[in-house]
C-alpha positions as CSV (number, residue, x, y, z in Angstrom):
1,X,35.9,-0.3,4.8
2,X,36.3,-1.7,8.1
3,X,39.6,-0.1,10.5
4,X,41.0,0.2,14.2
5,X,41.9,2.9,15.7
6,X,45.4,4.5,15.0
7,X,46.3,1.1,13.6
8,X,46.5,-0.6,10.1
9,X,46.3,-4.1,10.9
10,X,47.1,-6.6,8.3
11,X,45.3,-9.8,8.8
12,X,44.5,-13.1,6.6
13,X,45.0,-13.2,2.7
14,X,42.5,-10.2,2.0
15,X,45.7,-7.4,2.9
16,X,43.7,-5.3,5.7
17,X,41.2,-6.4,7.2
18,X,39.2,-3.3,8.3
19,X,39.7,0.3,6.9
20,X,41.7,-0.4,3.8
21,X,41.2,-2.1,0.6
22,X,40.8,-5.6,0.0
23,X,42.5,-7.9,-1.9
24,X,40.5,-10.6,-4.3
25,X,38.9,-13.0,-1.6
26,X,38.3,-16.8,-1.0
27,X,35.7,-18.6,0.9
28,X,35.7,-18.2,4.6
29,X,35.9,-21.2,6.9
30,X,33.1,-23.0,7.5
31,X,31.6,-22.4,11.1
32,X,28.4,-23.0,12.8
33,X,25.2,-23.6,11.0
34,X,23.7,-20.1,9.8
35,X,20.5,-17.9,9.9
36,X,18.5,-18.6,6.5
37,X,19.1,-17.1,3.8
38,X,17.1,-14.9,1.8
39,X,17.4,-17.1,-1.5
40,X,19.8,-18.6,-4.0
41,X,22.6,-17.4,-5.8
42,X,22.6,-14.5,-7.7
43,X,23.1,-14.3,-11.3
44,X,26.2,-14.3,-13.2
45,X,27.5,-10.7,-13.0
46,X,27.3,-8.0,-16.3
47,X,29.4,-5.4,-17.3
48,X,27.8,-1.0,-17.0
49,X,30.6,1.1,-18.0
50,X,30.5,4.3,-15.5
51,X,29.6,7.7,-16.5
52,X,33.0,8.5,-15.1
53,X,35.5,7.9,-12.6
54,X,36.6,11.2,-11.0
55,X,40.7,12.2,-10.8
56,X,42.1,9.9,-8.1
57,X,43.2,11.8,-4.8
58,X,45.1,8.8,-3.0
59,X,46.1,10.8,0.3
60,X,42.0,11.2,1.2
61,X,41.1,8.0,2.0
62,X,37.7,8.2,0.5
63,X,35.6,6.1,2.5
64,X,31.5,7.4,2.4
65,X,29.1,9.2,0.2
66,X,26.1,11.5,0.2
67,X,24.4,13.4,-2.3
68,X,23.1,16.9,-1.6
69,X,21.1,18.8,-4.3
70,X,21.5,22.7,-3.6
71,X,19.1,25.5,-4.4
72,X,21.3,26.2,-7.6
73,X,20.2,23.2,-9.2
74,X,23.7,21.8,-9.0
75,X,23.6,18.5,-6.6
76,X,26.7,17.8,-4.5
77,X,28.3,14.1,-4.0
78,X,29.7,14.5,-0.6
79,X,32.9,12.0,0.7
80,X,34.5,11.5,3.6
81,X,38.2,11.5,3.8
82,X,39.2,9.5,6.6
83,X,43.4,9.9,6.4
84,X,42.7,13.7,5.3
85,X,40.1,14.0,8.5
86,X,38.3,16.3,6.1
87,X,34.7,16.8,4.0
88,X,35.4,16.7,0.0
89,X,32.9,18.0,-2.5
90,X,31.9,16.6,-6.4
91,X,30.1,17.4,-8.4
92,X,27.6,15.0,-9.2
93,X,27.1,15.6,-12.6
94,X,30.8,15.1,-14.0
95,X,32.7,14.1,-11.1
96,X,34.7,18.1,-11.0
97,X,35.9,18.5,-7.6
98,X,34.6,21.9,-6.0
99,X,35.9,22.0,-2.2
100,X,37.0,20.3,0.6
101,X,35.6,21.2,4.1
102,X,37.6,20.8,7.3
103,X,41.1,19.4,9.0
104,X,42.3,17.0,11.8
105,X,41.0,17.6,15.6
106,X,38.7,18.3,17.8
107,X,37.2,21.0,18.1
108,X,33.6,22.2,15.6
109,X,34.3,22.0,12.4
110,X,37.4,19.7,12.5
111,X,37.3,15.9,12.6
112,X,38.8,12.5,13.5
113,X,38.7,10.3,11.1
114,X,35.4,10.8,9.7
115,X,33.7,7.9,8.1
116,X,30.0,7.3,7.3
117,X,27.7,10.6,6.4
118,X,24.1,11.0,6.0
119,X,22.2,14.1,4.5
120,X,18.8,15.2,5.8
121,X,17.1,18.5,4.0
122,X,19.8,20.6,4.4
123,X,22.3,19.1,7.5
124,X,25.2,17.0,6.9
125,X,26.0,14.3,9.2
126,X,29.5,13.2,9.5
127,X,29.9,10.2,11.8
128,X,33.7,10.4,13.4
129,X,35.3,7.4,14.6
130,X,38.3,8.8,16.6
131,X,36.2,11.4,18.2
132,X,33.7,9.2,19.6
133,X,31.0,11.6,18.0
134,X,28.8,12.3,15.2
135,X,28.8,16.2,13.9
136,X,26.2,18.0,12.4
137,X,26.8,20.7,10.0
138,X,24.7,23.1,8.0
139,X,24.7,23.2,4.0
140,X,25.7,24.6,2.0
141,X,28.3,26.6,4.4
142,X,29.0,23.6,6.7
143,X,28.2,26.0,9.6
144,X,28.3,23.4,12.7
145,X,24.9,22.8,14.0
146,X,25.7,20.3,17.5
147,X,27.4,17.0,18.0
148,X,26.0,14.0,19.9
149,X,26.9,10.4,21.0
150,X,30.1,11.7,22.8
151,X,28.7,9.6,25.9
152,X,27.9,6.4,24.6
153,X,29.7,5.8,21.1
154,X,33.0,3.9,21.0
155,X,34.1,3.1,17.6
156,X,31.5,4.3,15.7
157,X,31.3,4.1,11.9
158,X,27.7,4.0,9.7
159,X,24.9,6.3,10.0
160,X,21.4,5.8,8.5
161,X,18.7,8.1,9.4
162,X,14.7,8.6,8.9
163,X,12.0,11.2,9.4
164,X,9.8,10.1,12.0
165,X,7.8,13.6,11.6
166,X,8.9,16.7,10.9
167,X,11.6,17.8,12.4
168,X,12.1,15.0,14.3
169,X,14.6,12.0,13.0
170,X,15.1,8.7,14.4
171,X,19.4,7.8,13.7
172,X,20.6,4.3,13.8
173,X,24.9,4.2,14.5
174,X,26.7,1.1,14.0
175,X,29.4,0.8,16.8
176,X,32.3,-1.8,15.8
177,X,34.3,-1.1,18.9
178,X,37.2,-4.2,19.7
179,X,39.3,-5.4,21.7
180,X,43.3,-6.7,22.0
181,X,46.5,-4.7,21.9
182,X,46.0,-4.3,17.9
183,X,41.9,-4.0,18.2
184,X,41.5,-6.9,16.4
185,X,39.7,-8.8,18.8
186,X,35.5,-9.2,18.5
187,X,34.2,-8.3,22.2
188,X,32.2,-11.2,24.0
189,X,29.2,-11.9,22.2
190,X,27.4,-10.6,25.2
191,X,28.8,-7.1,24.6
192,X,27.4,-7.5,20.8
193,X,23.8,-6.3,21.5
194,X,25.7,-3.1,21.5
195,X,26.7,-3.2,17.7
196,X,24.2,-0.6,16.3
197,X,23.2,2.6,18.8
198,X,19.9,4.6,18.2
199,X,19.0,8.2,18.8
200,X,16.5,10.9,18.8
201,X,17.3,13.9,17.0
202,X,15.5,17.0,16.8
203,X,15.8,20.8,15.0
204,X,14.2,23.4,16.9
205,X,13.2,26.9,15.1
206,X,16.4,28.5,15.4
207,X,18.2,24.7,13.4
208,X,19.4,24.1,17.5
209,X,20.5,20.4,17.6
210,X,18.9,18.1,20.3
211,X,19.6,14.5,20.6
212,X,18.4,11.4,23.1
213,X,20.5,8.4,23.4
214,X,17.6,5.8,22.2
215,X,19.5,2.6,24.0
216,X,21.5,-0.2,21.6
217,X,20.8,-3.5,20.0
218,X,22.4,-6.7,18.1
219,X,21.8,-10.4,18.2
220,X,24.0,-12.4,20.5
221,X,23.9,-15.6,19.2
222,X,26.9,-17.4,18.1
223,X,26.1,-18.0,14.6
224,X,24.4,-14.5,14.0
225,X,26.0,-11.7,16.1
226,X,27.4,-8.6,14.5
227,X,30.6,-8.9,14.4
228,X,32.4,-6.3,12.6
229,X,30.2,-3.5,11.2
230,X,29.6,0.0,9.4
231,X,27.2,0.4,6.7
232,X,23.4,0.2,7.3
233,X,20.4,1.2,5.3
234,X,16.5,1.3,6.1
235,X,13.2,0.5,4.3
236,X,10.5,2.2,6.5
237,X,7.8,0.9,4.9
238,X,9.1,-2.7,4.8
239,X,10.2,-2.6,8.6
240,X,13.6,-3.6,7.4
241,X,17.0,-2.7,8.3
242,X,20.1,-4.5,6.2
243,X,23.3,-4.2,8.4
244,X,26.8,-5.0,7.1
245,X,28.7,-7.8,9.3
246,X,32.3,-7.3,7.6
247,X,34.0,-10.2,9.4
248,X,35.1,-12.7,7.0
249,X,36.7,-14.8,9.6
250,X,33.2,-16.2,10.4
251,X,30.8,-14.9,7.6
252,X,30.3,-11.4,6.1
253,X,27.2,-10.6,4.6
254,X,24.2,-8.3,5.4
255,X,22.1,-9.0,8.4
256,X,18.3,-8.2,8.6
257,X,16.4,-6.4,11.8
258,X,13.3,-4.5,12.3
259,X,13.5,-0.9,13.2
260,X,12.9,-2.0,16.8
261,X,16.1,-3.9,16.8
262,X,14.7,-7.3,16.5
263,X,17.0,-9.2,14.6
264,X,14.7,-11.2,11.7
265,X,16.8,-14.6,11.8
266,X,17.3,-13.4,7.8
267,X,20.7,-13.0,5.9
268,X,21.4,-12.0,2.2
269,X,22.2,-15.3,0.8
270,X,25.7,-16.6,2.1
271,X,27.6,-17.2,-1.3
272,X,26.4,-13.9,-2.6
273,X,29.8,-12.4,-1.3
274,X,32.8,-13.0,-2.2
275,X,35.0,-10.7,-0.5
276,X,33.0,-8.4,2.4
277,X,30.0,-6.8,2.6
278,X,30.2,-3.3,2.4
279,X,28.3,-0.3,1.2
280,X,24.4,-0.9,1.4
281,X,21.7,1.4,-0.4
282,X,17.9,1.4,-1.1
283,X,16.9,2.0,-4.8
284,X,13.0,3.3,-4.2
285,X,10.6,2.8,-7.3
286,X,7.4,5.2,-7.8
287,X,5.3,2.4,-7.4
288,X,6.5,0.9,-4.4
289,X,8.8,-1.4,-5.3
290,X,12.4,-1.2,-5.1
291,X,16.0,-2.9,-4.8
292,X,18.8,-3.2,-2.6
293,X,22.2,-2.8,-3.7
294,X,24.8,-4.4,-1.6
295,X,28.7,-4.1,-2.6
296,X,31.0,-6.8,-3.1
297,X,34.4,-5.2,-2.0
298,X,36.4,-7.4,-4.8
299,X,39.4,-6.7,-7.0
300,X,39.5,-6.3,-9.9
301,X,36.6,-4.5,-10.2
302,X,33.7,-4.4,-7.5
303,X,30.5,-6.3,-7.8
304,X,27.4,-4.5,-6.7
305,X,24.9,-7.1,-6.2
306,X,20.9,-6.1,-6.4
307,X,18.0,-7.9,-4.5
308,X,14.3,-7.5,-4.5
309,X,12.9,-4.5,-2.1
310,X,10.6,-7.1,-0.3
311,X,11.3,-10.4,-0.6
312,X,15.3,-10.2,-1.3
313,X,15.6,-12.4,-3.3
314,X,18.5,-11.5,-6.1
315,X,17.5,-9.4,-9.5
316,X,21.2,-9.4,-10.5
317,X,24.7,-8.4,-10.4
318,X,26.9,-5.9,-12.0
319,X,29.8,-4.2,-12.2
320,X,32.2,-1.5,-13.9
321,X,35.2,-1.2,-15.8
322,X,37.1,0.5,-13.3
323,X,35.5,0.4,-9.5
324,X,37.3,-1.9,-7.5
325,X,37.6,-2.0,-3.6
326,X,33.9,-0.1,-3.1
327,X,33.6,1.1,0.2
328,X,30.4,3.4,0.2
329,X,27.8,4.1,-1.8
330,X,25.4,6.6,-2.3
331,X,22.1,5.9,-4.8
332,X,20.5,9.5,-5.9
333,X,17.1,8.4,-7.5
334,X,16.3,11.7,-8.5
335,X,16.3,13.2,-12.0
336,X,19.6,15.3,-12.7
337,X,20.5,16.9,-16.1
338,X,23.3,14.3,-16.8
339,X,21.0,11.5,-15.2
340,X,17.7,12.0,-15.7
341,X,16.5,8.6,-14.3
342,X,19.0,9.0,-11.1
343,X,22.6,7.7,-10.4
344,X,24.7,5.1,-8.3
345,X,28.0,6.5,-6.5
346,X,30.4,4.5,-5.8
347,X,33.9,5.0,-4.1
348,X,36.7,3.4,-6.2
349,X,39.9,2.4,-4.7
350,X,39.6,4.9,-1.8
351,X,41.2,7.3,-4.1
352,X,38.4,8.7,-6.6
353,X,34.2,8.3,-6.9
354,X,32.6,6.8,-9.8
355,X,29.2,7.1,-11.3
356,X,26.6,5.0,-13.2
357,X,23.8,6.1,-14.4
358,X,20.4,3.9,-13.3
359,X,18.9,3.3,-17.1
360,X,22.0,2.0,-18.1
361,X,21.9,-0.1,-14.8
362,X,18.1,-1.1,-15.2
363,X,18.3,-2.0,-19.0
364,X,21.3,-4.5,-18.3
365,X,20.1,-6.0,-15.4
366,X,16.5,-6.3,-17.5
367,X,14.6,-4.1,-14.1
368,X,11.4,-2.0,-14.3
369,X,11.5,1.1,-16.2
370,X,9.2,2.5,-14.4
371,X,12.3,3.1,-12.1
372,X,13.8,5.1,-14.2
373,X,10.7,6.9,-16.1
């Protein structure tokens, strides 16, 4: 969730408004007219008990997830522990913790408040908000690799990453920097075309890191600028990005832009949130076809809403018997020996990760098999 620097600022009847959890939320305010929506309302919500909720560790902070599947056949769920400044490790299966990686500073191999992580083959990146940065490390010893965005970022937060070819990624940084004596304030919505930064990363022979600061974007416009964000998520091969906008004082939801930055004039639909939009997450299907799956930070219990890979329109909503106060999620589509048709991470209550196995999710929400085959 959504914080300031070295500040917990309490604001409106959610409790905190940025990095910790929610309360149960009501309706914004209404405000100027909005970008179209996707569609309509999404169906009543259904109940998928979790595989399991791991032991709660309240002083981490838990905040992100990423899965990793090693050489050993054992696949790591990865979190970032934002008040611990540290890496923790699950296992993916059961939920055992195995390690925790790092401690507060600056220097390689230590972090600032890290926040949103990405895995690609074997590198770990940890995007730290405090630091200005975003770290690279080596699995499965978390050797550092390089930093980058030291120049440009601010307040940076999510990280979503493709392969453009190989060896070559193209990394998309959302950069919810603000203003005011508490950071509470949104920056002129002239400044907002600077909400998401884009880079060009590269591996050489010897895993040396190399990056190029791509330039920023974000609409300006009154009704539609980002805000407030953190979590974003791709679909190459539907052009599509889905970027959080967690500012309930105006609307939060999940905004749509190309991968050149264009912003579509598209929203998730605007009563499909009740509290903010949080963690994001494609759910790719053999065949092409797919589903986003867009947390609903709520309490009691979190609502993970799912729309249509192409035309987002909602497929359903669902939720635990535990999770409440989802931050990140991680979807792992791949077969594992406790999930053979994949998993959904979730974070619960900042203090523990919870898991629910996709056929259990696909069978209540009446989704392809094929998904899960």
């Amino acid at each position: 969730m959504h914080a300031l620097p070295r500040f917990r600022l309490l604001t409106l009847v959610l409790g905190t408004l940025l990095l910790a959890a929610c309360a149960t939320a009501t309706a914004p305010p209404a405000e100027a007219p909005q970008p179209a929506a996707a569609a309509s309302t999404a169906p009543a919500p259904v109940t998928v008990p979790e595989r399991y909720v791991s032991l709660e560790t309240p002083a981490e902070e838990l905040d992100s997830l990423a899965t990793w599947p090693g050489d050993d056949g054992m696949t790591w769920l990865i979190a970032s522990g934002k008040s611990s400044h540290r890496i923790v490790v699950y296992d993916a299966e059961d939920g055992t913790r195995l390690r925790d990686f790092g401690s507060e500073g600056s220097a390689p191999g230590q972090f600032d408040r890290p926040n949103g992580l990405a895995v690609y083959g074997d590198h770990l990146f940890v995007v730290e908000r405090d630091n200005h940065r975003v770290q690279v490390l080596h699995l499965p010893d978390f050797a550092v690799v390089g930093t980058f965005g030291e120049k440009e970022l601010r307040s940076p937060y999510g990280i979503w990453l493709h392969e453009t070819e190989p060896g070559e990624l193209e990394v998309y940084v959302t950069d919810s920097f603000m203003y005011g004596d508490k950071f509470d304030q949104v920056p002129p919505f002239a400044e907002l075309d600077q909400r998401v930064r884009r880079y060009r990363v590269q591996f050489d022979q010897d895993d040396r890191l190399r990056a190029n600061y791509g330039g920023a974007f974000g609409d300006t416009g009154e009704a539609s600028a980002l805000r407030m964000v953190e979590s974003i998520a791709g679909d190459r091969a539907n052009d599509r990005l889905l970027i959080a906008d967690e500012d309930r004082r105006h609307e939060s939801t999940l905004r749509e832009y190309s991968f050149s930055g264009r912003y579509t004039g598209r929203s998730l639909p605007q009563d499909s949130f009740g509290a903010e939009a949080e963690g994001v997450a494609l759910w790719s299907c053999p065949d092409g076809s797919g589903y986003w799956v867009a947390v609903d930070q709520l309490a009691p219990l979190t609502l993970f809403h799912l729309f249509d890979r192409v035309t987002l329109e909602p497929r359903g909503t669902f939720h635990g018997n535990t999770t409440a106060h989802t931050d990140g999620v991680a979807l792992h589509a791949a077969s594992m020996p406790h999930f053979p048709g994949g998993a959904l991470f979730a974070v619960h209550d900042d203090k523990a990760v919870a898991a629910f196995d996709l056929r259990d999710v696909a069978q209540a929400l009446n989704l392809s098999p094929a998904c899960v085959d």
